[in-house]
N, CA, C and O of each residue as an XYZ file, in Angstrom:
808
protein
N     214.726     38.232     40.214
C     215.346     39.032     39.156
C     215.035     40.507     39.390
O     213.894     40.886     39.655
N     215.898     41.186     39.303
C     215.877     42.964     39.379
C     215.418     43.106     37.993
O     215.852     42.764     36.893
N     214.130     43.888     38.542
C     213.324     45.439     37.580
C     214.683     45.405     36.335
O     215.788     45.237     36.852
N     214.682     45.487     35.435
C     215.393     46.018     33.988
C     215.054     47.241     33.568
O     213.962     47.807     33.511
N     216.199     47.593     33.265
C     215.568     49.149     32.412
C     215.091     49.305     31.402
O     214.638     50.407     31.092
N     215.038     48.029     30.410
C     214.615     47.661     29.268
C     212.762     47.757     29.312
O     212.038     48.365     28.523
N     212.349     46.905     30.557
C     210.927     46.801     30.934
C     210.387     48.407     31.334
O     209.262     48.845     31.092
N     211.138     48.903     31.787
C     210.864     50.456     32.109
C     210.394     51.003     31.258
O     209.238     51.377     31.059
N     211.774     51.118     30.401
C     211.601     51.739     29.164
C     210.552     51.616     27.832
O     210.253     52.393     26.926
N     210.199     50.399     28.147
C     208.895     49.475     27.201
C     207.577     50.049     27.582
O     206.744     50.323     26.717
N     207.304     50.291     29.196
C     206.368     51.034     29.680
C     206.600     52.180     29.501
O     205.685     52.834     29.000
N     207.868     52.875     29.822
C     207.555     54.659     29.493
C     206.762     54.868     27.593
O     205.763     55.454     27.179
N     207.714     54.148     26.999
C     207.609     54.181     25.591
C     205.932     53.999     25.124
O     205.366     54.674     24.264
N     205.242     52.746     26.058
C     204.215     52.826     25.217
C     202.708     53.652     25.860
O     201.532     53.757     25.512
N     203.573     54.123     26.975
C     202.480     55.249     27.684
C     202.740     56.381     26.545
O     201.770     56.656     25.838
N     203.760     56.947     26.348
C     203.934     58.039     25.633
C     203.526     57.911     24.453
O     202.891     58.853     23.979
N     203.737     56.871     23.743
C     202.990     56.694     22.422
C     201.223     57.096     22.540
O     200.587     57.946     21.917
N     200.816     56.217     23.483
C     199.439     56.563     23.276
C     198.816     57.578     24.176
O     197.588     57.663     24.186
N     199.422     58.231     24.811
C     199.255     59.973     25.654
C     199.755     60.519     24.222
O     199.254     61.611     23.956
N     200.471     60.103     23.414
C     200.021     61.586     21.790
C     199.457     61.070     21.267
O     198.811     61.873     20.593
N     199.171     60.112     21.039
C     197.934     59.530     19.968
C     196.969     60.273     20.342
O     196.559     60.989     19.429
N     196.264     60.432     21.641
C     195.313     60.722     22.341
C     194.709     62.048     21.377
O     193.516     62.091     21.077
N     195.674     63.098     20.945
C     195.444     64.595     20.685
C     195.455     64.166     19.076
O     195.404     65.117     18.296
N     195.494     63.316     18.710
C     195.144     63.347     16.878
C     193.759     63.220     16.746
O     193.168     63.318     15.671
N     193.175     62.978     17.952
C     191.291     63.067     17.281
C     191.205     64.436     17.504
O     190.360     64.758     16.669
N     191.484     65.314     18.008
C     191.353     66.918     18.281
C     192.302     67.487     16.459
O     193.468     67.772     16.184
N     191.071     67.409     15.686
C     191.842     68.123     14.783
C     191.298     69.396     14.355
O     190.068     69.390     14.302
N     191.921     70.608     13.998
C     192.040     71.670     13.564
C     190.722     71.681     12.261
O     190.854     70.979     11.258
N     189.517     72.556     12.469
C     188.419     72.544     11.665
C     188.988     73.190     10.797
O     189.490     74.267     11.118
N     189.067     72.764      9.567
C     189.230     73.414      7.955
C     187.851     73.104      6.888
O     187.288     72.055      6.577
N     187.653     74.316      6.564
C     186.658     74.470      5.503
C     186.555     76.191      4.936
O     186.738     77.240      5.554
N     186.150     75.903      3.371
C     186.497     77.767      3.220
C     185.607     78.465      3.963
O     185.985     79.632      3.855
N     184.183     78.424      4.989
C     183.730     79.305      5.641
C     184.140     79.681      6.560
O     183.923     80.861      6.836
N     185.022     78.751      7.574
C     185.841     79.392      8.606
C     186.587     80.291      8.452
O     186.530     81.230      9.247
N     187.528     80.305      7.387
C     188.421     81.477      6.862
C     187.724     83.121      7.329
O     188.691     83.825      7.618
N     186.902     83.624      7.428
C     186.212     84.490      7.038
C     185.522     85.142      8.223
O     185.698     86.339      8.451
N     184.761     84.405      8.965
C     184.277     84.548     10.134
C     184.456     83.847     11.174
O     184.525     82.618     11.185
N     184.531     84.472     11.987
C     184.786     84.362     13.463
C     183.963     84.290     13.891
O     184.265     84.663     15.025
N     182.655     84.000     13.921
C     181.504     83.139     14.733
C     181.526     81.599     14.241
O     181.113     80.733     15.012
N     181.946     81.302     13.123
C     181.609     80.101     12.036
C     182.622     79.564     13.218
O     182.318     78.726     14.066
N     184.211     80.394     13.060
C     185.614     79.590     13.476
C     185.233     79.360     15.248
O     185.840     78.491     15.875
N     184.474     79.992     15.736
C     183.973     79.714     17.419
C     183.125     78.842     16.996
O     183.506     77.778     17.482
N     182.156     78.653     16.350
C     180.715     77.448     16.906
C     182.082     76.276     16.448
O     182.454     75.605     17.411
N     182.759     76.015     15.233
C     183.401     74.996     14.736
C     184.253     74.364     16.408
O     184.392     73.254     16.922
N     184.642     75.738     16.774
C     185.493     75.103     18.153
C     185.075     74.493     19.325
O     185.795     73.870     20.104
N     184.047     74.666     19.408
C     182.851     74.443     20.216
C     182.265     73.125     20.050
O     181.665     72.413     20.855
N     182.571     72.956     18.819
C     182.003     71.333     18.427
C     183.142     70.329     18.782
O     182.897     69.123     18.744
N     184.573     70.859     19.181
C     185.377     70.272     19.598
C     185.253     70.039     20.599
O     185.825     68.949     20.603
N     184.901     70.202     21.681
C     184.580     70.191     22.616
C     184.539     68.920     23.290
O     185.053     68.834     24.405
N     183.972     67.885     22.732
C     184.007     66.954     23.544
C     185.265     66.044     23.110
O     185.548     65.196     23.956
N     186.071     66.053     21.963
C     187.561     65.923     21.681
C     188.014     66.473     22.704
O     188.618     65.622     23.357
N     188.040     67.496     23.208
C     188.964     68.219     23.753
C     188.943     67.442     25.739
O     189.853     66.955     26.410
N     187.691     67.645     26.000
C     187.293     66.749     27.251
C     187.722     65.556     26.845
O     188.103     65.023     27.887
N     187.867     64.928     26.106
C     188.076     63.249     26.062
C     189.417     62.899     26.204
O     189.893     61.833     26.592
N     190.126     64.215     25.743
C     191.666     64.074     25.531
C     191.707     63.991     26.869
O     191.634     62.948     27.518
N     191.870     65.509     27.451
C     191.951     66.256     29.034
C     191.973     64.736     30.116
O     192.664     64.446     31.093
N     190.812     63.969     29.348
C     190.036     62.746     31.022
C     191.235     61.517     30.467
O     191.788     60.857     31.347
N     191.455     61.357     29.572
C     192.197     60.332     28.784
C     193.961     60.095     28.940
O     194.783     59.211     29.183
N     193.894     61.144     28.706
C     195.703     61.561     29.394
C     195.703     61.912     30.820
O     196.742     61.603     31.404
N     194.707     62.535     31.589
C     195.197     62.209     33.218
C     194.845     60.615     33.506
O     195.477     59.944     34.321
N     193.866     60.167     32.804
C     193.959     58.511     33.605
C     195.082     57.759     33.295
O     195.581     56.947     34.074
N     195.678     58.113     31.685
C     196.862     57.435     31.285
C     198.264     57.957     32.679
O     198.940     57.155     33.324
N     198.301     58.956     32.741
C     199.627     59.776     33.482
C     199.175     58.762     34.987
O     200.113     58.165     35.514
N     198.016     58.634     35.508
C     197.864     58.313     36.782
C     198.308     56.690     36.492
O     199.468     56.349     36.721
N     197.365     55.770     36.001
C     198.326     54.815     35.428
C     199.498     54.320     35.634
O     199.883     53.470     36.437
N     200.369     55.293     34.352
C     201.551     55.133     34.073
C     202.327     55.432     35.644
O     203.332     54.784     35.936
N     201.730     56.517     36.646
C     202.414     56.620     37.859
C     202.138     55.206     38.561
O     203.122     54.543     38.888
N     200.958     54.749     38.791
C     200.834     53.262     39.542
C     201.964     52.303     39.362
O     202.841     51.917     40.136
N     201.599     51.942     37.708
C     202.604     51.281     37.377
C     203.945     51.431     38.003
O     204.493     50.437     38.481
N     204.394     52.354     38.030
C     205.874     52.681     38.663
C     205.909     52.668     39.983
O     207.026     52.338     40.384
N     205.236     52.866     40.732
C     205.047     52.695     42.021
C     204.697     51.556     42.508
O     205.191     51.356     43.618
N     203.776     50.404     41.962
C     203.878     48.984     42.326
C     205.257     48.674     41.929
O     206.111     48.463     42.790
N     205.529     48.634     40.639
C     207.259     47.814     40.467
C     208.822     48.035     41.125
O     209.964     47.585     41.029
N     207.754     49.413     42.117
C     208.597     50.279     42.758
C     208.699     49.280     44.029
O     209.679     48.768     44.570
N     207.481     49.208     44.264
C     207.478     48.625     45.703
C     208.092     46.964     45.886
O     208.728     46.387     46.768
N     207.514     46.562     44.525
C     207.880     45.050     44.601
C     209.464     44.847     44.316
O     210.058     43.948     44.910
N     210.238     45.813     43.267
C     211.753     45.694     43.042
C     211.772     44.640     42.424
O     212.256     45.068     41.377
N     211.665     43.892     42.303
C     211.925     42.941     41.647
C     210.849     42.005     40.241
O     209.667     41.780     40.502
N     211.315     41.651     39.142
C     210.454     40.891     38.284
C     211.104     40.525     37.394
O     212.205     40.852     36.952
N     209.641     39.098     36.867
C     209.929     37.836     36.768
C     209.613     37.480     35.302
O     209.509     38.587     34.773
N     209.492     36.940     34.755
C     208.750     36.609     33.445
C     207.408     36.054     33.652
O     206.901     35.865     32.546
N     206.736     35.763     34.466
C     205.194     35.788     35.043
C     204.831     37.320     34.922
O     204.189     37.864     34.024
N     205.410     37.893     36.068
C     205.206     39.329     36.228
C     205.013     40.170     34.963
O     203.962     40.768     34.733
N     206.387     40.191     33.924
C     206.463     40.578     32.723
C     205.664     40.451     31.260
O     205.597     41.018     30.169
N     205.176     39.460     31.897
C     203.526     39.259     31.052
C     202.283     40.168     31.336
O     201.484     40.875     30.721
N     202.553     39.772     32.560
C     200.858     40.411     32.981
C     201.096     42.259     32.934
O     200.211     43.114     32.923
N     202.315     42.417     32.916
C     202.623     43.736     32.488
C     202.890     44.305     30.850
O     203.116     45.444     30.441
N     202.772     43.115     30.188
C     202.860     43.418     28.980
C     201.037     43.458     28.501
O     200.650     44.360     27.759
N     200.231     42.582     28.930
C     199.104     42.544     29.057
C     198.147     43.806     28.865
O     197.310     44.190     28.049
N     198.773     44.282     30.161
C     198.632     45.893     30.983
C     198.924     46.691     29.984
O     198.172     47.665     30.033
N     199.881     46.767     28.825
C     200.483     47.667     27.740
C     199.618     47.538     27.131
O     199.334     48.559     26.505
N     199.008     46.756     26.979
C     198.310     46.088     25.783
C     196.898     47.202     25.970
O     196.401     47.823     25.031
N     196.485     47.254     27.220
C     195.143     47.292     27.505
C     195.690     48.902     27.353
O     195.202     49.366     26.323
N     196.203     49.498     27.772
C     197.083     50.941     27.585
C     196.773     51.496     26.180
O     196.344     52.626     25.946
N     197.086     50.424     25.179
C     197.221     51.030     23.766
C     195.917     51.441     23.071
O     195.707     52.205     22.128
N     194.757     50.368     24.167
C     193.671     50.543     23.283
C     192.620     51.631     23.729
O     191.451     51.678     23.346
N     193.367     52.672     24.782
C     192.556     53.765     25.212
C     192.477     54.519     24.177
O     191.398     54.476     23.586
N     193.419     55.319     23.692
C     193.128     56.001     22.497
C     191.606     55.569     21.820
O     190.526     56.102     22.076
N     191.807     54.712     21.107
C     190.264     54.592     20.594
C     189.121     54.408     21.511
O     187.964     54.283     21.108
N     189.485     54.393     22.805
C     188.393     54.287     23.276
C     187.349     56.064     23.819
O     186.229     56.533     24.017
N     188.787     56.362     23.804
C     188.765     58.053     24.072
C     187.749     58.474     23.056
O     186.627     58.873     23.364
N     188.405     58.314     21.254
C     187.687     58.679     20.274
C     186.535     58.473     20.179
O     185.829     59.335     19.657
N     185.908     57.127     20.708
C     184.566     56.318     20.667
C     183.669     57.677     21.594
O     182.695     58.361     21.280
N     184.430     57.645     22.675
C     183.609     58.368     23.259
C     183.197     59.764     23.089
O     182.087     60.253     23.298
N     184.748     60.576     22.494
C     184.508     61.641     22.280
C     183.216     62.269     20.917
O     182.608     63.338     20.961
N     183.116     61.151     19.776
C     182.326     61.182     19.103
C     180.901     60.645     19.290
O     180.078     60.739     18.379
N     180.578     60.020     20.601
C     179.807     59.401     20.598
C     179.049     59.386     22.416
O     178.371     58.543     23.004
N     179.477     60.476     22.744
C     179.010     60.421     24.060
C     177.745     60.355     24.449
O     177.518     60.183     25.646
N     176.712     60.474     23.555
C     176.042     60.720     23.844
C     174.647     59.201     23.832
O     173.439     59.275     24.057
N     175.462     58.052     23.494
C     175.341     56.783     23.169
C     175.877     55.895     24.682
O     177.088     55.724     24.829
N     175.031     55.440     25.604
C     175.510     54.841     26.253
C     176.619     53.894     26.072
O     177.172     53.673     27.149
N     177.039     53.376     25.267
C     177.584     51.620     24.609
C     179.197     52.345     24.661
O     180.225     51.785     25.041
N     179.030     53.945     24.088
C     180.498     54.488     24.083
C     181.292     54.763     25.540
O     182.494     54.710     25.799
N     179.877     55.148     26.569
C     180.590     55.403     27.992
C     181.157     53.929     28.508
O     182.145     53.917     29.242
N     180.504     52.664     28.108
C     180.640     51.860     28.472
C     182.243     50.628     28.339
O     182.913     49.826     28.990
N     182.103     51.332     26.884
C     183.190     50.893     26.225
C     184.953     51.808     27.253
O     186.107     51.575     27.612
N     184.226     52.518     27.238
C     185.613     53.571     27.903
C     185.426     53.121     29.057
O     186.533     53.021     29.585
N     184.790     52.860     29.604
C     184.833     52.789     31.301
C     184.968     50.869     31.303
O     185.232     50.432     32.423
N     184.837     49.959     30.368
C     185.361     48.998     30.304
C     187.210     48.894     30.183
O     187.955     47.979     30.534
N     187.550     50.321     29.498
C     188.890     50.022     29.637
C     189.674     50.315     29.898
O     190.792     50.007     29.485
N     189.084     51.688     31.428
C     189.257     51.934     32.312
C     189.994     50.669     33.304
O     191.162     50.395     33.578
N     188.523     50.016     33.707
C     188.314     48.739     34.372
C     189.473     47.777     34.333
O     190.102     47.342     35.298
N     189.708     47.431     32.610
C     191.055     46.517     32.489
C     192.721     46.962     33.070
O     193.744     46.407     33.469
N     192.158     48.403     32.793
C     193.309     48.741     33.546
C     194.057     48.570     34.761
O     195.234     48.566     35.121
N     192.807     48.417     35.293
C     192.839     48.519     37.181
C     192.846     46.785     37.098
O     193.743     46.241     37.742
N     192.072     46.066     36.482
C     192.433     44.476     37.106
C     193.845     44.648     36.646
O     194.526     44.426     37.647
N     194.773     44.981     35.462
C     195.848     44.965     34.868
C     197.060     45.064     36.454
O     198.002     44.335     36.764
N     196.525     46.180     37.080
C     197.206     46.660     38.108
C     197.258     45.886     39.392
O     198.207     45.675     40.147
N     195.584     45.391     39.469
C     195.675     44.020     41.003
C     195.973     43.097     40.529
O     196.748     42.473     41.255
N     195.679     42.427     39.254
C     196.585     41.137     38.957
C     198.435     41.228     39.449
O     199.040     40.556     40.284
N     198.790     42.025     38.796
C     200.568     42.848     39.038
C     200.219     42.459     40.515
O     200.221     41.294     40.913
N     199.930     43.513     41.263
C     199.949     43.391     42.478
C     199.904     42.395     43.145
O     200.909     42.126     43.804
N     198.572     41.377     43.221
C     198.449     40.495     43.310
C     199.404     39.395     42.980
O     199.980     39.014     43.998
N     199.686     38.898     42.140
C     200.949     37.889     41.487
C     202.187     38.365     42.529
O     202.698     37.555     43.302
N     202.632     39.863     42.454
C     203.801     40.026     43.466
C     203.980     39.748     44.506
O     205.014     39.176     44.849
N     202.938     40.099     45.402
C     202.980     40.017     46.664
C     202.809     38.165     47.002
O     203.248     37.798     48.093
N     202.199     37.100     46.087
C     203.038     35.979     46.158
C     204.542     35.406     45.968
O     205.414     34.851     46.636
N     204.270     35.973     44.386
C     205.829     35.907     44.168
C     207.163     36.465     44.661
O     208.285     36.009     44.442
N     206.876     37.366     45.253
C     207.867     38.381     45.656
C     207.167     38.817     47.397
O     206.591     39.905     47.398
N     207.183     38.300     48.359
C     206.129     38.309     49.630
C     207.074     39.001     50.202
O     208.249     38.687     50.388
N     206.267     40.380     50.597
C     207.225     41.278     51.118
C     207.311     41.008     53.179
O     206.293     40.750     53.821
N     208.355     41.114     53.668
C     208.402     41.135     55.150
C     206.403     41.485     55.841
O     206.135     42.685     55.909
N     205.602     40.807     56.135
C     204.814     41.442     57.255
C     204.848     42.587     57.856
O     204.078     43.531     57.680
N     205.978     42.498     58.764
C     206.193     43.889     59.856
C     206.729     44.771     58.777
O     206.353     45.911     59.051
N     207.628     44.776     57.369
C     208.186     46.065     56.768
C     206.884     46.865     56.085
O     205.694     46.561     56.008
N     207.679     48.072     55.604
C     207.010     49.153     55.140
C     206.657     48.432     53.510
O     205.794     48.941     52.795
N     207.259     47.500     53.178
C     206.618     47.440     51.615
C     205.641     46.887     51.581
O     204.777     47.302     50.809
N     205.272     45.213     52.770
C     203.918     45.263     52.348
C     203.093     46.159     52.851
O     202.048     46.280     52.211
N     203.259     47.101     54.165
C     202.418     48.114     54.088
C     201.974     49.024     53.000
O     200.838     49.496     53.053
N     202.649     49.265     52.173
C     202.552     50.179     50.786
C     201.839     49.158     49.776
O     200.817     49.652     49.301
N     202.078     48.041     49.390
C     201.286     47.250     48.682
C     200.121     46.643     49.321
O     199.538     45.733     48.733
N     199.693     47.079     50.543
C     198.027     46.565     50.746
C     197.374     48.016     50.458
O     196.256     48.278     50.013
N     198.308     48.781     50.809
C     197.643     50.757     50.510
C     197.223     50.687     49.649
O     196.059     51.050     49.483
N     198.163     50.051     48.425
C     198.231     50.277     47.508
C     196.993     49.554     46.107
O     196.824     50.029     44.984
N     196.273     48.234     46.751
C     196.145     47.272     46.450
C     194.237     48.022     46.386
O     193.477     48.157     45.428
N     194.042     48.394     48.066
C     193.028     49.417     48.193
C     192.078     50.129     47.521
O     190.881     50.024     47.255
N     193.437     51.271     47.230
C     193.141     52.462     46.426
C     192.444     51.745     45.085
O     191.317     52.004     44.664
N     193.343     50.823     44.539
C     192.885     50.543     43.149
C     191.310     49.885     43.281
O     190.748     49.767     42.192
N     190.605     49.488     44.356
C     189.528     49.378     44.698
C     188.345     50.181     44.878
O     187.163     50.121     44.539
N     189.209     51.074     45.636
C     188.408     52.078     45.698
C     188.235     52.731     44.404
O     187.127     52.649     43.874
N     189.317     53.466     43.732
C     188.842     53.939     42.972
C     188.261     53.385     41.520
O     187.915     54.028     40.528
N     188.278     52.122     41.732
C     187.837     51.187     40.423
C     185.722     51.455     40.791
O     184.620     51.590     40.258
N     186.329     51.385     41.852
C     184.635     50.951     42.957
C     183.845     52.776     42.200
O     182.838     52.711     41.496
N     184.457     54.073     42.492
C     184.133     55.038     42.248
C     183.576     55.331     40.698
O     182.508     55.761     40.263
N     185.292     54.722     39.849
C     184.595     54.833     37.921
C     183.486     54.501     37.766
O     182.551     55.147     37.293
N     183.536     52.833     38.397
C     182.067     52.240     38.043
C     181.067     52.777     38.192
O     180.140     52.779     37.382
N     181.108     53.603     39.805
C     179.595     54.689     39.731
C     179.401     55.856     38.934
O     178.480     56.242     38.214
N     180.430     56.281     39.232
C     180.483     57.633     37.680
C     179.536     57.287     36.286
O     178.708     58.025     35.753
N     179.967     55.859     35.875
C     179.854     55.192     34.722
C     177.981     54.839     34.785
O     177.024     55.224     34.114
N     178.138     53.999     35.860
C     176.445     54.126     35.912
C     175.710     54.794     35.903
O     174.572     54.605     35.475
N     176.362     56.258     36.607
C     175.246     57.230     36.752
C     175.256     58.068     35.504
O     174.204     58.527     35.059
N     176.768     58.342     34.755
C     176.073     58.148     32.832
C     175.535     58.020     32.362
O     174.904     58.850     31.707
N     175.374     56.371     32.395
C     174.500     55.900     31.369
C     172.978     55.822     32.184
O     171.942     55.648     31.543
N     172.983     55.899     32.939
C     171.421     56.290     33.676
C     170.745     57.623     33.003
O     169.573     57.551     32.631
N     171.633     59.088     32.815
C     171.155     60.198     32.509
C     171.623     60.303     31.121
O     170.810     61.079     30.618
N     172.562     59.931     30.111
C     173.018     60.415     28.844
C     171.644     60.462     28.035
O     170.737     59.633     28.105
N     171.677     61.293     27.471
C     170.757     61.669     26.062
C     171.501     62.170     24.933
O     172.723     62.273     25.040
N     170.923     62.490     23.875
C     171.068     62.828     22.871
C     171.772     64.462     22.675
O     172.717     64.712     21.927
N     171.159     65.307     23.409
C     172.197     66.392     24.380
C     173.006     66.309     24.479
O     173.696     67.183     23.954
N     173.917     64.863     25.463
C     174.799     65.549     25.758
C     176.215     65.772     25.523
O     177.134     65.480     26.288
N     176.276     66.212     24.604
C     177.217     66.580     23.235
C     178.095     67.668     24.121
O     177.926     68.769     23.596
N     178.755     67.746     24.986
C     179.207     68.479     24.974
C     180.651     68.516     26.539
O     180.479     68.081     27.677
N     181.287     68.848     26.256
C     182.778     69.043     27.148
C     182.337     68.278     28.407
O     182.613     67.091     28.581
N     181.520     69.149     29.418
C     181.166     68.759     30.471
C     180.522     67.756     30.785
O     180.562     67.349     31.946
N     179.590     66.963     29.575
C     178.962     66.260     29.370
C     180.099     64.972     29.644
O     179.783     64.064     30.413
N     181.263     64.973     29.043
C     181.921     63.679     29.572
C     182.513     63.621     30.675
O     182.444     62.518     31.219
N     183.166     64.538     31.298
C     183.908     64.273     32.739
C     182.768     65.115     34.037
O     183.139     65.512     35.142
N     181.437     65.196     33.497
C     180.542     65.284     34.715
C     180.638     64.324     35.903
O     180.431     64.628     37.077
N     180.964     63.187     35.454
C     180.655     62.074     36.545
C     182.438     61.317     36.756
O     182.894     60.980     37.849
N     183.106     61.210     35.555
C     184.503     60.721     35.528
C     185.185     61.618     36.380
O     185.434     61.186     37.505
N     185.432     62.409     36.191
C     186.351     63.745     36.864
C     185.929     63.577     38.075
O     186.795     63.978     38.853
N     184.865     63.111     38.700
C     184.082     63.396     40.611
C     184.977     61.970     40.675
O     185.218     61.935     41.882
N     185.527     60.934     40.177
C     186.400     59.670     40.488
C     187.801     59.956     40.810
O     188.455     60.779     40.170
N     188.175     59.418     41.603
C     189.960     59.465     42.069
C     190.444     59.934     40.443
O     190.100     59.354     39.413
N     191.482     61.345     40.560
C     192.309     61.586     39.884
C     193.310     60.843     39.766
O     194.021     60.569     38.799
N     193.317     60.556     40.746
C     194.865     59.595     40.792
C     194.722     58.125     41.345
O     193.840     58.231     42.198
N     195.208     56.554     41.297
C     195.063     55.821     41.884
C     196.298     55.551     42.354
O     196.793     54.447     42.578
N     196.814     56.730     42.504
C     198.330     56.654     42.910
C     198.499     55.977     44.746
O     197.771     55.876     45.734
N     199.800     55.677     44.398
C     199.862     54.893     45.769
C     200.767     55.496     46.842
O     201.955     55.179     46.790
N     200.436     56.176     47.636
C     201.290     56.954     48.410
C     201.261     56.369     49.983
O     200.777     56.778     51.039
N     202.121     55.066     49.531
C     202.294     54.562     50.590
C     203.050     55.124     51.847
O     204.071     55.800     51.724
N     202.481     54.800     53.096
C     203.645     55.194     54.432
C     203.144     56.603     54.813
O     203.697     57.232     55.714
């Protein structure tokens, strides 16, 4: 069965939903002392800070993602109602970044929150070798052609860089304290992980 535009569209739709969800924990500090001064309205912004990093790390993993996604279904062309599960699955695990973003952004400084985010990180990426995986049975591309070359590239990367979060993640929760409240404090170790697990096959 040929890719649908319906399934496309189900994935563009629910990436975009939760890439804006992402920016509703970043909210605008209101209270009558801010009004007034401009040191109050800077420290207040400042406390945003790790909202603001959580968004920033949260929406490039979603955008990188959402590119995989399109680039495996790219490669495979074709899907099935097996397939269409484990990709609805994948949505699933998509929707629940947002809160995982928030967890962290309020709470970075709590190992259990890095853990939680970098758990659903993780689902993401099995989300992506399962797909992969299932296709390249179901859908077994030529040996000698260029697609399964692009889907073992492809298959890789998501290894590698699954292999990278995880260390990021450990070496977190190895150093987090009570400190570290702050912007840099969350994508110190995330951000040094593949930006992209994009697949640039060939």
């Amino acid at each position: 069965m040929r890719l649908t535009d319906s399934s496309g569209d189900l994935s563009d739709g629910v990436f975009a939903v939760a890439m804006t969800l992402l920016v509703l924990d970043v909210r605008v500090p209101v209270s009558a002392g801010l009004a007034s001064s401009e040191r109050a309205l800077q420290d207040a912004l400042f406390r945003l800070g790790p909202s603001f990093a959580a968004y920033l790390l949260s929406f490039t993993m979603l955008g990188t993602f959402w590119l995989d996604q399109h680039t495996l279904l790219g490669i495979l062309g074709r899907c099935d109602r097996t397939l269409t599960s484990i990709n609805l699955g994948f949505l699933f695990v998509v929707t629940l970044l947002p809160f995982s973003a928030a967890l962290l952004a309020h709470y970075v400084h709590l190992r259990l929150a890095v853990g939680v985010y970098w758990l659903n990180i993780l689902l993401l990426g099995i989300g992506l070798e399962w797909s992969a995986r299932y296709g390249r049975t179901a859908f077994p591309p030529d040996r000698t052609g260029q697609a399964h070359s692009r889907l073992s590239t492809f298959r890789r990367r998501i290894l590698v860089a699954q292999a990278l979060y995880a260390l990021a993640a450990l070496i977190y929760r190895r150093v987090a304290h009570p400190s570290a409240n702050s912007p840099g404090a969350i994508c110190s170790g995330a951000v040094r992980a593949p930006r992209t697990l994009r697949a640039r096959a060939g």
